[in-house]
C-alpha positions as CSV (number, residue, x, y, z in Angstrom):
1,X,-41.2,-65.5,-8.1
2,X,-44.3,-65.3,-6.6
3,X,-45.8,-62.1,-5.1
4,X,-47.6,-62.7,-1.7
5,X,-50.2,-59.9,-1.7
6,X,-51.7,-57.2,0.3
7,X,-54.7,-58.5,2.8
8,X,-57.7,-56.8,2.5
9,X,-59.4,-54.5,5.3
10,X,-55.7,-54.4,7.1
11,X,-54.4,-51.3,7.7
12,X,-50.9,-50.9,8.6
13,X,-48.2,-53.7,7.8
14,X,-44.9,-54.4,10.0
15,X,-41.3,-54.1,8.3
16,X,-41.2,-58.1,8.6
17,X,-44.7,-58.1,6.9
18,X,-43.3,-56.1,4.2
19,X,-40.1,-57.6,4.0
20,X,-41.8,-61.1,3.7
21,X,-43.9,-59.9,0.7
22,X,-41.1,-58.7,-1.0
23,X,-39.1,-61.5,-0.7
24,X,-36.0,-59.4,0.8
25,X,-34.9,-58.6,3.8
26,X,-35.8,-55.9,6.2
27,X,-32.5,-53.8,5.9
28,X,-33.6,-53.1,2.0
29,X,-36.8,-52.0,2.8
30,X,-35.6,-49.6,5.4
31,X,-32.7,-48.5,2.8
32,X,-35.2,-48.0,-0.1
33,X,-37.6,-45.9,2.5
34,X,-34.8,-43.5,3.3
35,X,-33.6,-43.4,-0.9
36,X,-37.6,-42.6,-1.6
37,X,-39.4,-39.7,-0.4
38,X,-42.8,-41.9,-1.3
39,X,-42.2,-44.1,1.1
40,X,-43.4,-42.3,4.5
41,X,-44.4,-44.9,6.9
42,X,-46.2,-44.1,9.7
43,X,-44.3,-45.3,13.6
44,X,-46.3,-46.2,16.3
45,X,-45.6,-45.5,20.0
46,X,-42.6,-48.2,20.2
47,X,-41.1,-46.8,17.2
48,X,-41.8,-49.7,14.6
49,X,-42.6,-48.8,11.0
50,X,-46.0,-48.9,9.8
51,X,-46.8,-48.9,5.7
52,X,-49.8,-49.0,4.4
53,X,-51.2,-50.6,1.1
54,X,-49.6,-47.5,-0.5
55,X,-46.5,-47.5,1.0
56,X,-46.4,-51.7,0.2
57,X,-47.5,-51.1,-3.7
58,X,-44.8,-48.0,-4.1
59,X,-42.3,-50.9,-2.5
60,X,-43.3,-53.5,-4.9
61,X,-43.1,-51.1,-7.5
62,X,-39.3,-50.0,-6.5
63,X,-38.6,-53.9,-6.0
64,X,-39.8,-55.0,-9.5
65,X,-37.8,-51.9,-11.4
66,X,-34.5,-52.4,-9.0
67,X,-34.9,-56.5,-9.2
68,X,-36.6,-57.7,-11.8
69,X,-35.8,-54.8,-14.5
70,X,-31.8,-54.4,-13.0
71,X,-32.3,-50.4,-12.9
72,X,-30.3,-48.2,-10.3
73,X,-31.1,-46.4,-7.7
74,X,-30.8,-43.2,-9.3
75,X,-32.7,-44.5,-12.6
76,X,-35.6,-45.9,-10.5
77,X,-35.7,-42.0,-8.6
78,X,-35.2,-41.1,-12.2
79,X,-38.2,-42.7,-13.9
80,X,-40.3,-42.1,-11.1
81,X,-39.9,-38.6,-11.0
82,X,-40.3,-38.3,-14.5
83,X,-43.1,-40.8,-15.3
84,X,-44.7,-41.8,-12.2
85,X,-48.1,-42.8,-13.8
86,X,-46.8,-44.2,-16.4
87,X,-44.4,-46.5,-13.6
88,X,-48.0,-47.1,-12.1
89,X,-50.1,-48.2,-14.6
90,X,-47.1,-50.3,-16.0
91,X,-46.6,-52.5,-13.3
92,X,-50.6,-52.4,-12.7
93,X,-50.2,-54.1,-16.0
94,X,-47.6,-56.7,-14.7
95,X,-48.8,-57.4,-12.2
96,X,-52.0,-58.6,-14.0
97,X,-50.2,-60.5,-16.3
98,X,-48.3,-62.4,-13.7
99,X,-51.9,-63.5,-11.9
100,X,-53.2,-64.5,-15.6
101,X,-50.3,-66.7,-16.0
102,X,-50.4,-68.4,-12.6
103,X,-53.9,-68.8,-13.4
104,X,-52.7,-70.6,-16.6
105,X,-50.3,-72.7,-14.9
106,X,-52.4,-73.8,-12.8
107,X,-55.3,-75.1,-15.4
108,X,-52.5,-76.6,-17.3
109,X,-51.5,-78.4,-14.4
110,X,-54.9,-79.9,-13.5
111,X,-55.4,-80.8,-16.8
């Protein structure tokens, strides 16, 4: 799967934005924003949800444990509560590992 990414010198992202980097649709990010107090995004005057890089990072990080590592709910609250810079630095980790590989991919590719 790849991970579309957070554009730099943007502020605030729309629900579809968010949604569409996630690769899920927009009634799980609302659910997850109301099952997570870290998710706090911001409305503007219409009443649309803003997130910001923060917001989008704490998503991802929900998405990979709840997706990709098949934890529930309550052990993602769980672990995040318990360990949340541990969570963070972990899936800083990931994260890096997954660009290093497309990287790889890529150069295998073209050779």
């Amino acid at each position: 799967m790849s991970e579309k990414t957070v554009k730099k010198g943007k502020l605030f992202y729309s629900i579809g934005e968010v949604a569409d980097m996630l690769g899920e649709q927009t009634s799980a990010v609302r659910y997850w924003e109301k099952e997570f107090d870290i998710i706090k995004p911001q409305k503007n005057k219409k009443g649309n949800r803003m997130f910001t890089s923060e917001d989008v990072d704490n998503l991802k990080m929900i998405h990979y444990l709840l997706k990709e590592k098949g934890m529930t709910i309550a052990g993602v609250k769980k672990k995040m509560s318990e360990n949340p810079e541990d969570v963070r630095k972990n899936h800083e980790v990931i994260k890096s590992l997954k660009k290093i590989r497309s990287l790889l991919v890529k150069i295998r590719d073209d050779i």
